[in-house]
VEXBAKE-649878 format. One record per residue (C-alpha): x, y negated, z negated; residue in one letter; chain. Coordinates in nm, 2 decimals. Layout:
// VEXBAKE-649878
c1,c2,c3,res,chain
X,Y,Z,a,A
...
***
This chain:
// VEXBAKE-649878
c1,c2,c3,res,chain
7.50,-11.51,-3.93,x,A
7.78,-11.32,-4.06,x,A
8.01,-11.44,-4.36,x,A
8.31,-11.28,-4.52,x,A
8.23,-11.11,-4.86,x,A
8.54,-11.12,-5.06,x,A
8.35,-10.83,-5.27,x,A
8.33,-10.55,-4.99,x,A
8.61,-10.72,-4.77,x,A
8.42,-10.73,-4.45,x,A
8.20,-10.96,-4.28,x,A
7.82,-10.90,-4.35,x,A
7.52,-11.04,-4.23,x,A
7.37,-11.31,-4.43,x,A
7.02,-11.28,-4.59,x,A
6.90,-11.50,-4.82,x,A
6.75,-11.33,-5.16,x,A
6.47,-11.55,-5.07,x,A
6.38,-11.62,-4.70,x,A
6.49,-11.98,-4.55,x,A
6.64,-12.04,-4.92,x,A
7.06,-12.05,-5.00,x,A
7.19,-12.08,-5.38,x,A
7.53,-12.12,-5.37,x,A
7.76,-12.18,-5.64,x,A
8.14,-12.34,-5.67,x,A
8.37,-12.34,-5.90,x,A
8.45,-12.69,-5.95,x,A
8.73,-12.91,-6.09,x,A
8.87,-12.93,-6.48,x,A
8.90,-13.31,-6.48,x,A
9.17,-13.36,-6.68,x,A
9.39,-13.53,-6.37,x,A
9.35,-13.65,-6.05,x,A
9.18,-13.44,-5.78,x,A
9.47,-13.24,-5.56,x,A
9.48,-13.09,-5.16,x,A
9.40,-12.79,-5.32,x,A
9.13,-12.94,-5.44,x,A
9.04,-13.11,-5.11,x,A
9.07,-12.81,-4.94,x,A
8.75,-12.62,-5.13,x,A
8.59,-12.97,-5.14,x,A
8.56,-13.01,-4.78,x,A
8.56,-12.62,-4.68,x,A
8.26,-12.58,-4.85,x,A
8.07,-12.92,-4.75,x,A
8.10,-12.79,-4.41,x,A
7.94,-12.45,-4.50,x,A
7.65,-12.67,-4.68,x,A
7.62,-12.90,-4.37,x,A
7.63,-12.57,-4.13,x,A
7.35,-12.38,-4.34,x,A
7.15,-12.69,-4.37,x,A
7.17,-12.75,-3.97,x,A
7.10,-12.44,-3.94,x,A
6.76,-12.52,-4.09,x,A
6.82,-12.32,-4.48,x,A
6.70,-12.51,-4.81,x,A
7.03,-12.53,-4.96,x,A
7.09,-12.60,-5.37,x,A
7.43,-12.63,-5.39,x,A
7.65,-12.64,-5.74,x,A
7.95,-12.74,-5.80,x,A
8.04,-12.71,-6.18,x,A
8.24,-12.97,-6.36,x,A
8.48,-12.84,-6.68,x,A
8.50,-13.07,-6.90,x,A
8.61,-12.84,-7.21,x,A
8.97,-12.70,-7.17,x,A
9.33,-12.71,-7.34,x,A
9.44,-12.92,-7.04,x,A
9.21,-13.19,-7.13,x,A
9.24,-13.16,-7.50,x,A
9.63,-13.17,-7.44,x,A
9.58,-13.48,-7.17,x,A
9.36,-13.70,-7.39,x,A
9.56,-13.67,-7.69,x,A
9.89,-13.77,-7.49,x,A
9.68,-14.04,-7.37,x,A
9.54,-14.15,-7.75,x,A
9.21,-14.13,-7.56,x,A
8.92,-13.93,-7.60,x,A
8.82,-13.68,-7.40,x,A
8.53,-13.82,-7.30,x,A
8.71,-14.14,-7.17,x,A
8.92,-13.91,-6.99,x,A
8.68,-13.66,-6.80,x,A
8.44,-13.97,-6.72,x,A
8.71,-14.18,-6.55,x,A
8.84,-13.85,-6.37,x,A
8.49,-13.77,-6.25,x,A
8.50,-14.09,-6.11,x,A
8.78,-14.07,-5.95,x,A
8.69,-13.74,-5.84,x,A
8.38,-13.89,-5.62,x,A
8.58,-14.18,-5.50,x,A
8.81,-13.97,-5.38,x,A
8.53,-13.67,-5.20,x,A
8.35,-13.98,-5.09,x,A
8.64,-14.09,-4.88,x,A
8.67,-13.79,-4.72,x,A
8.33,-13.75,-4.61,x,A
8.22,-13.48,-4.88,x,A
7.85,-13.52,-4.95,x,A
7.76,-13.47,-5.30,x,A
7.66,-13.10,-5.46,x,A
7.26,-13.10,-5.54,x,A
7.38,-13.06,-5.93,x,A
7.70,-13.09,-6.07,x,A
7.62,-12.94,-6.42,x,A
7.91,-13.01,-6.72,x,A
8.01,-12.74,-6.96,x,A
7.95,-13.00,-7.26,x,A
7.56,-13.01,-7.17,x,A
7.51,-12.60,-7.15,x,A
7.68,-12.54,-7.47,x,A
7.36,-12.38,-7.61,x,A
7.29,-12.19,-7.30,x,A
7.66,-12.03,-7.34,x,A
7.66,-11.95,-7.71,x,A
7.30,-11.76,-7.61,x,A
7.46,-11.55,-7.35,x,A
7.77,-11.48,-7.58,x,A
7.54,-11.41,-7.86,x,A
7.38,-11.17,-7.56,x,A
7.69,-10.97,-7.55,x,A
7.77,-10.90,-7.86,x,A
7.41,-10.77,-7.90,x,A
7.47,-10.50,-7.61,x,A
7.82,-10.42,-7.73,x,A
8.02,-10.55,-7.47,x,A
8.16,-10.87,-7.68,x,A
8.27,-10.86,-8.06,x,A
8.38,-11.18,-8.27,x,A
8.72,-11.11,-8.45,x,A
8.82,-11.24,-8.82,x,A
9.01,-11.56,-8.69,x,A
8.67,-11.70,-8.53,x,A
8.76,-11.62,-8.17,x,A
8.52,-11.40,-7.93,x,A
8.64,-11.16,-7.70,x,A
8.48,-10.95,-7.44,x,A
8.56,-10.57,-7.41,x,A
8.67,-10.56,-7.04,x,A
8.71,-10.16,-7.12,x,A
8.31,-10.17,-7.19,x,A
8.20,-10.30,-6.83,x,A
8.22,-9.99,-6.58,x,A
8.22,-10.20,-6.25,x,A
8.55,-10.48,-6.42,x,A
8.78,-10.49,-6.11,x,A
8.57,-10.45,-5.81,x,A
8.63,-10.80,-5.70,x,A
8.99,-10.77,-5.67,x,A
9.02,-10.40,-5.59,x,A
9.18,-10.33,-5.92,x,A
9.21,-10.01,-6.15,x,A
9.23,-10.10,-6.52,x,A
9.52,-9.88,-6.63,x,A
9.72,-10.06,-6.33,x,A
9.65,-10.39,-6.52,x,A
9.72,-10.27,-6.85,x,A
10.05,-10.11,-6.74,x,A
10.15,-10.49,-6.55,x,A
9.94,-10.69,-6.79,x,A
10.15,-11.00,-6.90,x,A
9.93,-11.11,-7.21,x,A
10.07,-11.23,-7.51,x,A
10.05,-10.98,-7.83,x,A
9.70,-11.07,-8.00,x,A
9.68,-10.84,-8.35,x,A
9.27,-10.99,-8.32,x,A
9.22,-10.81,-7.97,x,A
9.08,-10.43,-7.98,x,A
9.27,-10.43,-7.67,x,A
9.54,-10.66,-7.48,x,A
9.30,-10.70,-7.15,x,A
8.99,-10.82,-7.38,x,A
8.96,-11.18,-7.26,x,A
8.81,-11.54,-7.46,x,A
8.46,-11.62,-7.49,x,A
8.49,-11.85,-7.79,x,A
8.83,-12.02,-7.95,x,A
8.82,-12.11,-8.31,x,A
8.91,-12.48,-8.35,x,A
9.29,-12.53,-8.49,x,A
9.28,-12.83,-8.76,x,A
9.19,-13.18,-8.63,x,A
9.13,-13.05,-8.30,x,A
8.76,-13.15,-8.14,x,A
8.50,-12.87,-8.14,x,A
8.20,-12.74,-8.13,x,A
7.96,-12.55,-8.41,x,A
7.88,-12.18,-8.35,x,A
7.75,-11.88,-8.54,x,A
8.12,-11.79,-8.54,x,A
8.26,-12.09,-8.66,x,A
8.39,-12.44,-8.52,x,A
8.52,-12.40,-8.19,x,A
8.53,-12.43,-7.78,x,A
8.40,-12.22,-7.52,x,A
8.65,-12.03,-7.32,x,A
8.68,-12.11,-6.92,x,A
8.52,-11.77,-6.75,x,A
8.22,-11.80,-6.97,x,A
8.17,-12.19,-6.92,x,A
8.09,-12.04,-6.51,x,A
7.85,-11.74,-6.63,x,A
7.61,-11.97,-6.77,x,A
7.58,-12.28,-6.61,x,A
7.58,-12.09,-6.23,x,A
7.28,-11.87,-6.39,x,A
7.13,-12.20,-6.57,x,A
7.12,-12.34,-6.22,x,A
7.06,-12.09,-6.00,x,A
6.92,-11.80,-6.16,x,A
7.07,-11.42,-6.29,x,A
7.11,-11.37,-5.95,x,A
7.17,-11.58,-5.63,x,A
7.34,-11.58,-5.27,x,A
7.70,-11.75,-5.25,x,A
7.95,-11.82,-5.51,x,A
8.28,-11.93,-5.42,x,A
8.63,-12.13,-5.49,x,A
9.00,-12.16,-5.41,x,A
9.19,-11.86,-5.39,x,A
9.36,-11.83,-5.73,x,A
8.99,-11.76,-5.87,x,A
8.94,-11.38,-5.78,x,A
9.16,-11.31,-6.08,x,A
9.08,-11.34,-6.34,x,A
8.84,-11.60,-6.36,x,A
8.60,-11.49,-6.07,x,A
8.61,-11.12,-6.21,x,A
8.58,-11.21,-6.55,x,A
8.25,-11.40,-6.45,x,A
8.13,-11.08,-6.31,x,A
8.13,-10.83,-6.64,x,A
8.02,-11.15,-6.80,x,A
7.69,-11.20,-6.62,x,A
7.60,-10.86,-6.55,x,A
7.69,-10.74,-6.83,x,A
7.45,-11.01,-6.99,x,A
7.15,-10.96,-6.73,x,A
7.16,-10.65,-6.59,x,A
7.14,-10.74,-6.25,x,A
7.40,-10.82,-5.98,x,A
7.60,-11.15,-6.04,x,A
7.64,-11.27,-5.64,x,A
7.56,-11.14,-5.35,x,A
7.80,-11.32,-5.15,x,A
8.19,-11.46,-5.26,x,A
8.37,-11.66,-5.06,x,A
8.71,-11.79,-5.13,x,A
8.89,-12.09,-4.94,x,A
9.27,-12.04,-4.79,x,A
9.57,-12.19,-5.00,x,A
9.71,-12.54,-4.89,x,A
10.08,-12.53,-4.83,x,A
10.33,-12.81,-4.81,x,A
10.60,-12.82,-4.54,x,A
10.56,-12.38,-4.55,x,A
10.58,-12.40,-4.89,x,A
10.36,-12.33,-5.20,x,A
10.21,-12.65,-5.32,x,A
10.40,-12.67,-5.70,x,A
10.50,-12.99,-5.91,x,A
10.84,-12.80,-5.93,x,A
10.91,-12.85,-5.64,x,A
10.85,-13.20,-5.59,x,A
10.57,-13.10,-5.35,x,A
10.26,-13.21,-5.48,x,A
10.02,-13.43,-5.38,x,A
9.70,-13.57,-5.52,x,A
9.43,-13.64,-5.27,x,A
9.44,-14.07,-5.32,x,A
9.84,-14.05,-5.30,x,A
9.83,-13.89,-4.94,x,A
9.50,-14.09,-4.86,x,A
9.73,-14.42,-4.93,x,A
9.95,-14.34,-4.66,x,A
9.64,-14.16,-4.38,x,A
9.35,-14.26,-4.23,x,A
9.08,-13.98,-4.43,x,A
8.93,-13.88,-4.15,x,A
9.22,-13.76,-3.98,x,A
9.31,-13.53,-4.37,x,A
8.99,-13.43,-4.34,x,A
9.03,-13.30,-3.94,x,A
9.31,-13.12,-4.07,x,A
9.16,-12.92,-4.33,x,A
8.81,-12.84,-4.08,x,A
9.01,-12.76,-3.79,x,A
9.12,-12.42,-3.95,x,A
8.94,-12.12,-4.06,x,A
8.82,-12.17,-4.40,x,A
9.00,-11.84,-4.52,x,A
9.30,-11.97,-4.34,x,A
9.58,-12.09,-4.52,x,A
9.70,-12.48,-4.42,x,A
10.02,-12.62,-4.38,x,A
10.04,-13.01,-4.44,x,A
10.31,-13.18,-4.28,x,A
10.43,-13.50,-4.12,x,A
10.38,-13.27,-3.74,x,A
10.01,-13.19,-3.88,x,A
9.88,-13.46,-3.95,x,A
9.97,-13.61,-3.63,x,A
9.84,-13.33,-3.39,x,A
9.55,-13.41,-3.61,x,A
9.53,-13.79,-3.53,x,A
9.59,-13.67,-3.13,x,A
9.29,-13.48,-3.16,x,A
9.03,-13.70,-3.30,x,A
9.21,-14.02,-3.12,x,A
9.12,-13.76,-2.78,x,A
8.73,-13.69,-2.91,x,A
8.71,-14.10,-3.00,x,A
8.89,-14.22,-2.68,x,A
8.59,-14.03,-2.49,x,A
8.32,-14.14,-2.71,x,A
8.48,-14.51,-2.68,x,A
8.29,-14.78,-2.44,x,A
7.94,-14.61,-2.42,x,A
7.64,-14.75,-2.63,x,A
7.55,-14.46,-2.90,x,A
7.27,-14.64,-3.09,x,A
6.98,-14.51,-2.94,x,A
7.06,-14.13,-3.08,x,A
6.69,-14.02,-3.04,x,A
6.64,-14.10,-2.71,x,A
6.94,-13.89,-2.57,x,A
6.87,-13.60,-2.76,x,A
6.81,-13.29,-2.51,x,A
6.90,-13.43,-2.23,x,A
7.19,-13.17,-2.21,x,A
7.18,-12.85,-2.18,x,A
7.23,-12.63,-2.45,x,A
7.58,-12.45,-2.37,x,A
7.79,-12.61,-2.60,x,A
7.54,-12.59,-2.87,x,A
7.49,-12.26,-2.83,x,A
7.85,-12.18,-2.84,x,A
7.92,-12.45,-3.15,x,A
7.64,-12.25,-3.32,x,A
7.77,-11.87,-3.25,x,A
8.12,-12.01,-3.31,x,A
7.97,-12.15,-3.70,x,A
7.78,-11.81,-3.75,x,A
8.07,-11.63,-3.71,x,A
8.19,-11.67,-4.09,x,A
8.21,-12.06,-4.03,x,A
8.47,-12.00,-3.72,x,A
8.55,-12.44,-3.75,x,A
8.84,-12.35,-3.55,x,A
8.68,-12.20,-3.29,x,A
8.39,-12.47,-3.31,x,A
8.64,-12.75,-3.25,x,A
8.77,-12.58,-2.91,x,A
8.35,-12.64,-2.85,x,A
8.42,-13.01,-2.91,x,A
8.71,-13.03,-2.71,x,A
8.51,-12.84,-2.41,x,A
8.24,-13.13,-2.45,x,A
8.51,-13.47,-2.46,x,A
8.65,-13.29,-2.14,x,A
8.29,-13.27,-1.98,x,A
8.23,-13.62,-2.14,x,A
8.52,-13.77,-1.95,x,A
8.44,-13.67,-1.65,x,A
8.10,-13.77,-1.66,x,A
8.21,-14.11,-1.79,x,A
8.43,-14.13,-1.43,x,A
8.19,-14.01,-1.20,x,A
7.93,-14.30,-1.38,x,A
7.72,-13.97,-1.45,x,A
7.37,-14.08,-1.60,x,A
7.48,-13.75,-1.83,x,A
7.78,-13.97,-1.99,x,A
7.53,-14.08,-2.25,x,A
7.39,-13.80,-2.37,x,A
7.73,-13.58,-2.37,x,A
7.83,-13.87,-2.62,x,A
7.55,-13.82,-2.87,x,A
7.59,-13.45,-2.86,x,A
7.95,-13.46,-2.93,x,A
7.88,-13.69,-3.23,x,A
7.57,-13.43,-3.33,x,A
7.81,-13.15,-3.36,x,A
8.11,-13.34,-3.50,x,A
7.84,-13.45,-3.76,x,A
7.82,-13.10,-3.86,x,A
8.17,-13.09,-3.96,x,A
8.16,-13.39,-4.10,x,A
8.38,-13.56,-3.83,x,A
8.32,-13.86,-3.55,x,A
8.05,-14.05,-3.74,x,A
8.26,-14.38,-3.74,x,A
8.27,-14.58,-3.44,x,A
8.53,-14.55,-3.23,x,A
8.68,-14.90,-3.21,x,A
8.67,-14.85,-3.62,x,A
8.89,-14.58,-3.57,x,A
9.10,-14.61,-3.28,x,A
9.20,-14.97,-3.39,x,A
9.22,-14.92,-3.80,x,A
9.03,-15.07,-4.02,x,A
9.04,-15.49,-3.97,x,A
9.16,-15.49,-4.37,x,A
9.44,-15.25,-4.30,x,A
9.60,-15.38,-4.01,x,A
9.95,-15.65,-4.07,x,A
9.79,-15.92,-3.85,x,A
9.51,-16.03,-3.69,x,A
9.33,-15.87,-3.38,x,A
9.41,-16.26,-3.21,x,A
9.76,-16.20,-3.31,x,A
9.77,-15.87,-3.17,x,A
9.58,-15.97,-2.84,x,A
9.86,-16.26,-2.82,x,A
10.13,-16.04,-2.85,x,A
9.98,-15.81,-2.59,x,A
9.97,-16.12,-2.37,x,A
10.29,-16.26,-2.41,x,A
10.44,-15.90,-2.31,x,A
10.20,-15.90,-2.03,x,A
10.39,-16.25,-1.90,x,A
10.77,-16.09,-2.01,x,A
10.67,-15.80,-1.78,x,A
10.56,-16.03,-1.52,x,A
10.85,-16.23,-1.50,x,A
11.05,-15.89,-1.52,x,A
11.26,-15.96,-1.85,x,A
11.18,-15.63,-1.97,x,A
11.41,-15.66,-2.24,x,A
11.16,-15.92,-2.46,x,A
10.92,-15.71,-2.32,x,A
11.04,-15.38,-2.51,x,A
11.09,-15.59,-2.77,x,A
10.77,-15.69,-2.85,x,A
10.62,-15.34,-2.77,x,A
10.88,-15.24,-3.06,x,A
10.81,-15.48,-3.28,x,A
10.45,-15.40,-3.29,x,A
10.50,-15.04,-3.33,x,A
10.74,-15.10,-3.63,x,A
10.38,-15.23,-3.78,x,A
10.21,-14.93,-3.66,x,A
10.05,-15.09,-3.38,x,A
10.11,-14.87,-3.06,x,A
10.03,-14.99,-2.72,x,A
9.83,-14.81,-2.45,x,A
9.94,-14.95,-2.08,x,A
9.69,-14.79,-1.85,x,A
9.56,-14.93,-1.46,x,A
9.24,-15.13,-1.68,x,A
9.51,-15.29,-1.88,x,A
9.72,-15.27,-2.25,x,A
9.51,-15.12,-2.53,x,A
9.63,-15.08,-2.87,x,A
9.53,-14.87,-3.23,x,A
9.64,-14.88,-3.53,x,A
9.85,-14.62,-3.72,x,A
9.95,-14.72,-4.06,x,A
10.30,-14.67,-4.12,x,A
10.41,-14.34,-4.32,x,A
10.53,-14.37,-4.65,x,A
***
């Protein structure tokens, strides 16, 4: 297996610090709003790379922090007259309602930065001890980025460079203007923390340091996160954890592609942004999720209207095959196939996570699967269960497809009689060759997002809700 090391910028194989054992570790969310594509974008890049490891047969612990101390937040609850508390709870909720209905499986931990404030004052108190981290007289801690030899490595970057294009505000309490937060003093009334420096609040890079080592040890296999991490929060965690142990941070970083909107950057500004339940109001989350597997990982993605519905083509293609054959004896049909498009899937996968790639597999295997399904081919059945074993993988095609090809019943602007009627009564217009009411009812239907399929068996129909 070979995976793209944002460290030495090349693709290396993969061995697990301990054999048939992966620790992986992701930056997570600052709940302080509603999750974003962004967000959905690391959230379902990196649920595939836990599915792919874990089918792969690795004992996966995978982490996904949660910060749930930042300015944001403190800023948020207070414009809210809320606590902050009430506000991270009910955006962690929110946050698994919305991963849930995109298929995203849970992380093994999901450790807070309230519940390891003890473990990061010990590792600040740790650096200050070996020098590389000194509390100044207003009750703030910085780290001396000057002090760790190896600070840049992540992002290929000489210090003096970012001194010279630093733009950090002028801090009379900083030995030097790169010297970074490890602990903010508390202004007056604002909620805080005790600390042998004072009443206060973590800062964000240090929140990481600890609870990934807490978790997962001084050293472990993967870390990774959305591109805007390498810098500075990804190489701030570095000369924070090294410096503090001794020993490498992470043997393996991996950072997701960007999300853009329509070519663009993704930016409130612009009028562009979306949050994962405003664009799941308007799309079946399957078919945002097919969007988001069906590129590289590294890749950036571009959602638009066009996107989304090459995407729904696709998985309407893979559940049209899958449609009309009896997949509830899985067991039984396993290996009855030969193993060409699993062995492809699985070279495709081991290739840094090659989903795009992979899904050509799965387009391969709906072809065979339709021609097996019109020659009657005893192999029909167990093409089906394979190409719902590797969709499974990616977290794709586990519905069934009536489900999905129709819309859920709750969704849909009539009733499946009503529709069936409809279908009849354009059936008769077509007959009797007044193919004016005909077009007329095929329109009207469409105008609800129902969209007729004539074919030599007969008119079939899904659902597609309208956009918005």
């Amino acid at each position: 297996m070979q995976i793209y090391n944002t460290l030495t910028r090349r693709k290396e194989t993969f061995t697990p610090i301990e054999p048939g054992k992966v620790r992986m570790y992701v930056c997570g969310m600052t709940v302080y709003d509603y999750c974003h594509l962004g967000h959905a974008r690391v959230m379902v890049a990196f649920d595939v790379i836990t599915r792919y490891l874990r089918a792969r047969g690795y004992d996966v612990t995978y982490v996904r922090n949660i910060t749930d101390i930042d300015d944001k937040i403190l800023k948020r609850a207070e414009e809210n007259g809320e606590t902050i508390e009430a506000l991270t709870d009910r955006m962690i909720d929110a946050m698994h309602e919305d991963e849930g209905r995109l298929g995203v499986l849970r992380p093994d931990a999901e450790p807070r930065a309230t519940q390891h404030l003890d473990d990061i004052v010990r590792m600040i108190e740790t650096l200050i001890s070996k020098g590389y981290a000194y509390a100044a007289d207003n009750g703030d801690v910085y780290y001396r980025v000057r002090k760790f030899e190896g600070y840049g490595k992540l992002n290929n970057r000489d210090l003096d460079e970012m001194r010279s294009g630093a733009r950090v505000d002028v801090d009379e309490h900083k030995e030097d203007p790169l010297d970074f937060v490890l602990w903010k003093a508390a202004k007056p009334g604002e909620v805080n923390w005790r600390s042998p420096w004072g009443d206060g609040r973590p800062g964000w890079h240090i929140e990481c340091s600890a609870m990934s080592t807490c978790c997962l040890g001084e050293t472990f296999d993967i870390h990774g996160g959305g591109p805007d991490l390498t810098f500075p929060h990804h190489e701030n965690e570095i000369a924070q954890s090294e410096a503090a142990t001794g020993k490498p941070y992470v043997n393996t970083w991996m950072h997701a592609g960007a999300v853009r909107v329509n070519q663009e950057k993704m930016s409130k500004s612009l009028g562009n942004f979306f949050t994962i339940r405003e664009v799941l109001e308007h799309h079946d989350a399957e078919v945002v999720r097919y969007l988001l597997v069906s590129s590289h990982y590294r890749s950036p993605i571009n959602y638009a209207p066009e996107s989304l519905a090459d995407a729904r083509k696709s998985l309407e293609r893979f559940y049209n095959a899958l449609d009309g054959l009896a997949l509830d004896d899985v067991e039984e049909q396993q290996g009855r196939v030969d193993d060409r498009f699993d062995t492809r899937f699985t070279e495709a996968m081991d290739d840094d996570f090659n989903t795009a790639e992979a899904v050509s597999v799965l387009f391969d295997l709906a072809r065979e699967l339709n021609r097996a399904k019109k020659e009657a081919s005893d192999e029909a059945l167990a093409l089906a269960v394979e190409l719902k074993r590797l969709g499974g993988v990616l977290g794709l095609l586990q519905q069934s497809p009536e489900a999905f090809l129709k819309g859920a019943s709750g969704e849909l602007p009539m009733t499946e009689a009503e529709i069936e009627a409809k279908i009849a009564e354009r059936a008769e217009a077509k007959k009797a060759r007044d193919f004016a009411t005909a077009d007329g009812i095929r329109d009207e239907l469409a105008a609800l997002g129902i969209l007729l399929k004539d074919s030599r068996e007969g008119t079939g129909w899904v659902f597609e809700a309208p956009r918005g």
